[in-house]
Backbone bond lengths (Angstrom), bond angles and torsions (degrees), N, CA, C in turn:
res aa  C-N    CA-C-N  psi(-1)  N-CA   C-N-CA  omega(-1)  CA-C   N-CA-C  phi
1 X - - - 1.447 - - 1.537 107.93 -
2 X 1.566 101.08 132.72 1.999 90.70 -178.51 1.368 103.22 -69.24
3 X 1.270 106.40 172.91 1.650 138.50 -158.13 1.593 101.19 -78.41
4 X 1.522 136.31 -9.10 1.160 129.45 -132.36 1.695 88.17 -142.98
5 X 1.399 111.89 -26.52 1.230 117.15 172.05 1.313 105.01 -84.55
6 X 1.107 125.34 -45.58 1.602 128.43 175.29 1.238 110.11 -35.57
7 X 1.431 107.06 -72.86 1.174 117.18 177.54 1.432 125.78 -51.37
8 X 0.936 131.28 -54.77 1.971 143.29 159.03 1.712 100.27 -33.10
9 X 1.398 124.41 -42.07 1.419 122.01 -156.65 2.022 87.49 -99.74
10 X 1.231 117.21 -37.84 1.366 98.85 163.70 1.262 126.53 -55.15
11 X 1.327 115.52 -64.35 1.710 119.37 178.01 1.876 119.55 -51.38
12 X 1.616 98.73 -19.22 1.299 71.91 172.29 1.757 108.56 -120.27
13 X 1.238 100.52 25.06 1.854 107.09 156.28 1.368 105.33 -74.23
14 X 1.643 120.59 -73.17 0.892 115.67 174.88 1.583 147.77 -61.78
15 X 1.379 105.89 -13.78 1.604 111.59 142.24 1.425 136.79 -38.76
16 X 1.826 102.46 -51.14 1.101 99.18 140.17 1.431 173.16 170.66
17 X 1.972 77.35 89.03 1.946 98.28 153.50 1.202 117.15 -59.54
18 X 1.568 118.92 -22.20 1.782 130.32 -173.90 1.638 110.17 -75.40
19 X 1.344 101.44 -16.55 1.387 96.17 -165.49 1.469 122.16 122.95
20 X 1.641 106.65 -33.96 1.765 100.43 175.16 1.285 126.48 -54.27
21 X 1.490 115.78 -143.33 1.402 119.96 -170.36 1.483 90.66 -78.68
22 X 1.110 121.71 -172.16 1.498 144.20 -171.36 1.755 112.13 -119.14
23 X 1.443 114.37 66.26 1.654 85.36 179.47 1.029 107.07 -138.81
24 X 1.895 109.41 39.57 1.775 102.38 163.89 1.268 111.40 -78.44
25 X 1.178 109.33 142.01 1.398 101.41 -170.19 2.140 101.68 -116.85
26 X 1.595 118.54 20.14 1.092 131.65 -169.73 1.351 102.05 -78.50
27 X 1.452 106.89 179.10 1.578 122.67 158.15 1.171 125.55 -57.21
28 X 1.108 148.75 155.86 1.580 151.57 171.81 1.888 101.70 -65.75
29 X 1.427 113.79 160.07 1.378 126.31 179.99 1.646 93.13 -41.31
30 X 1.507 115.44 -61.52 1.991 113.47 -139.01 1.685 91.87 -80.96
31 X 1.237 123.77 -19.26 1.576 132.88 -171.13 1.620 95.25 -75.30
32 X 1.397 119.98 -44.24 1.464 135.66 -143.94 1.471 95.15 -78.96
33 X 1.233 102.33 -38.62 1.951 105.96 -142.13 1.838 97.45 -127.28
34 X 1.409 116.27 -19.35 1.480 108.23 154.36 1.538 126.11 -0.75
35 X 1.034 97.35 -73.61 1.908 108.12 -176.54 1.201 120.85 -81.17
36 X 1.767 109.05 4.99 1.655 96.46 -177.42 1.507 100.23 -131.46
37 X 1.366 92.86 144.14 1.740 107.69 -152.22 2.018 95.27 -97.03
38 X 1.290 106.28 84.27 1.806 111.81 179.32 1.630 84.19 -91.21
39 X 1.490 97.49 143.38 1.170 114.03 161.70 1.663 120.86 -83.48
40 X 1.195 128.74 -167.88 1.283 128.15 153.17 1.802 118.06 -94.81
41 X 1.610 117.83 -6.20 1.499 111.34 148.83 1.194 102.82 -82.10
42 X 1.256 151.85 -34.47 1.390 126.60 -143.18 1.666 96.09 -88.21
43 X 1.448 118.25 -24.52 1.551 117.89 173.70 1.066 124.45 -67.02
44 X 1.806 112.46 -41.55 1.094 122.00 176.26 1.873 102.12 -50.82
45 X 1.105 119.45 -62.01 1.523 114.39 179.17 1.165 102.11 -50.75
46 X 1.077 148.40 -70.23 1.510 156.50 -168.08 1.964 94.59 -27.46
47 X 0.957 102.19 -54.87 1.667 128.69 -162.15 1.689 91.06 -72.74
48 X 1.277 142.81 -30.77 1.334 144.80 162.49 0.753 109.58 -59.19
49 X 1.358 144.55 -72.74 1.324 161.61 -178.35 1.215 113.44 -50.22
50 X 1.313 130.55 -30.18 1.273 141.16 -166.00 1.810 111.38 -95.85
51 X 1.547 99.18 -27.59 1.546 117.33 169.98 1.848 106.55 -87.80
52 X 1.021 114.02 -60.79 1.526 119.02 157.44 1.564 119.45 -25.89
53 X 1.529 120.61 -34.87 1.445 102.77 175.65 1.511 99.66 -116.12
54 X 1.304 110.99 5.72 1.835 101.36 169.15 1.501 103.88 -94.07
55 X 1.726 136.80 13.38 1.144 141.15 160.44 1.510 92.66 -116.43
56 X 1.125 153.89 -25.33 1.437 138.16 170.06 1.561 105.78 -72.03
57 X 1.406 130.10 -22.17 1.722 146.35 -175.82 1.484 103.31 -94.48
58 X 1.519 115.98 -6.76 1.647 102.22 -161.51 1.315 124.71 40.65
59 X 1.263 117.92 29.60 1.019 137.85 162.15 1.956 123.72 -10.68
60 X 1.256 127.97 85.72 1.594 128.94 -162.93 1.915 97.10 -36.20
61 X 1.485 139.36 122.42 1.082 135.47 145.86 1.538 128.11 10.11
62 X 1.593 92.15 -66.27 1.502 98.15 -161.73 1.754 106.55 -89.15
63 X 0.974 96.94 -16.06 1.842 102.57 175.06 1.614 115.23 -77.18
64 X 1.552 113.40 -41.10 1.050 120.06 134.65 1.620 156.68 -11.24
65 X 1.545 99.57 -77.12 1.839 108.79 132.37 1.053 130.18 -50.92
66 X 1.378 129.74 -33.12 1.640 124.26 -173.25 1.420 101.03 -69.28
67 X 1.313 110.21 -67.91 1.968 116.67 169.31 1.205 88.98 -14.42
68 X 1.679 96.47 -101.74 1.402 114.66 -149.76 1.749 113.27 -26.31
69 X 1.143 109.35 -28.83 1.563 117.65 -176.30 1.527 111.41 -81.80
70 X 1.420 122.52 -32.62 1.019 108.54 -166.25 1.684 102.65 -83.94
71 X 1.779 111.54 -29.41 1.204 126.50 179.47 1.826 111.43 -39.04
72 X 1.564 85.52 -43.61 1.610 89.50 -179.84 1.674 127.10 -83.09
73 X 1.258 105.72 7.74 1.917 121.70 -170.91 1.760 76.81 -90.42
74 X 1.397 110.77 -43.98 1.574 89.95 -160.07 1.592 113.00 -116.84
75 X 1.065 105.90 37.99 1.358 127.21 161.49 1.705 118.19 -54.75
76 X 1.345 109.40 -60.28 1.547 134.88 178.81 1.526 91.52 -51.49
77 X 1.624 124.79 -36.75 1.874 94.48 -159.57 1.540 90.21 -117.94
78 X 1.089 129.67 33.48 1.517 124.58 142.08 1.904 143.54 -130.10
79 X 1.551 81.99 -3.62 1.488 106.83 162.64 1.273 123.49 -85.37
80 X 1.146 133.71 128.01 1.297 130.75 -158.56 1.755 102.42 -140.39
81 X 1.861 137.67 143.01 0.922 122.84 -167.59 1.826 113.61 -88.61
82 X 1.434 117.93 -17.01 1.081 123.21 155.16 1.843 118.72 -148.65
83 X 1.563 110.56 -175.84 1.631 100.13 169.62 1.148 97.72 -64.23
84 X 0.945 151.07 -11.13 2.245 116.39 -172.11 1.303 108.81 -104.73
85 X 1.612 122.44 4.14 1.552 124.36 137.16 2.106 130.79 -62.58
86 X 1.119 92.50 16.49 1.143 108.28 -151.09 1.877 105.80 -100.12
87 X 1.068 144.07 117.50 1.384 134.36 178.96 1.606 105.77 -86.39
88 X 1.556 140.71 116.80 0.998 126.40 -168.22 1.881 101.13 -84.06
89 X 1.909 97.03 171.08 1.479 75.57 178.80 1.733 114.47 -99.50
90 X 1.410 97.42 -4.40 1.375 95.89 148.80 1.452 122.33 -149.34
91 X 1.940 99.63 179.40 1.845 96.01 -161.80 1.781 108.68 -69.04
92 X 1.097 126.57 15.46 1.398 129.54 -179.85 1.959 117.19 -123.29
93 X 1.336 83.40 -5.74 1.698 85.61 171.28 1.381 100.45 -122.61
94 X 1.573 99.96 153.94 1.863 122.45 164.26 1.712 89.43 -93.10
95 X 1.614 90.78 -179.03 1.326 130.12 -146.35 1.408 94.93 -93.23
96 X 1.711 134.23 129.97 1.337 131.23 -134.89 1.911 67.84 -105.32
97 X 1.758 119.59 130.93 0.775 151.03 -163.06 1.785 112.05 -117.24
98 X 1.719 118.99 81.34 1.147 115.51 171.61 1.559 130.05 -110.65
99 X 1.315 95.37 109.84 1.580 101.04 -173.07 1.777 122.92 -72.74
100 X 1.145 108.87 161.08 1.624 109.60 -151.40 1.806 85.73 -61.30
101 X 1.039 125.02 141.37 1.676 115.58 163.38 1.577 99.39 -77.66
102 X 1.094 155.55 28.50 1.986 142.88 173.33 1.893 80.47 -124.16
103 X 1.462 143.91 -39.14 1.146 154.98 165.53 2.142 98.50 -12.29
104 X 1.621 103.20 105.86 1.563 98.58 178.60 0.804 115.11 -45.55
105 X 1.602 125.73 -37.75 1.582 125.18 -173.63 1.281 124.03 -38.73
106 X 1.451 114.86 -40.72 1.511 137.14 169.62 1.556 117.95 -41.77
107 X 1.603 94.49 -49.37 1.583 99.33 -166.93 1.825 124.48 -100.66
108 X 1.766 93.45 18.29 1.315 97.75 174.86 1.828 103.39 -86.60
């Protein structure tokens, strides 16, 4: 999926999980992310980065907390403990496998 749709179908999930209008028109988190094997480091970074530009955004406090809170309701249906927890989205592919990029493995 391009990078630009991702992004468009994030901002307007979370528009609104926040409360805005309603016009994602995507899959739900456990439908979405089924086949892709996130660890609990690779979120944790995810979750840096995600605090990192809500202090580069000045980000209002309490809008802030709401994320961060809702981030964590749906934690459970996209973290997975390895790929063979993974539902592919089809019978000829495995489970799209992204390793932390800061992960040493990377930098041997």
């Amino acid at each position: 999926m391009p990078q630009d749709r991702i992004e468009h179908q994030q901002v307007h999930f979370m528009q609104s999980a926040l409360g805005g209008p309603n016009t994602y028109m995507g899959k739900t988190p456990p439908m979405a992310h089924r086949h892709m094997s996130t660890s609990e480091e690779l979120l944790q970074l995810r979750q840096e980065l995600l605090v990192a530009s809500f202090d580069e955004a000045s980000t209002h406090p309490a809008l802030r907390e709401k994320w961060l809170a809702l981030d964590a309701v749906f934690k459970k249906n996209i973290v997975y403990a390895s790929p063979a927890d993974c539902i592919p989205r089809l019978s000829m592919e495995g489970a799209l496998n992204h390793p932390n990029p800061n992960s040493s493995r990377l930098t041997k």
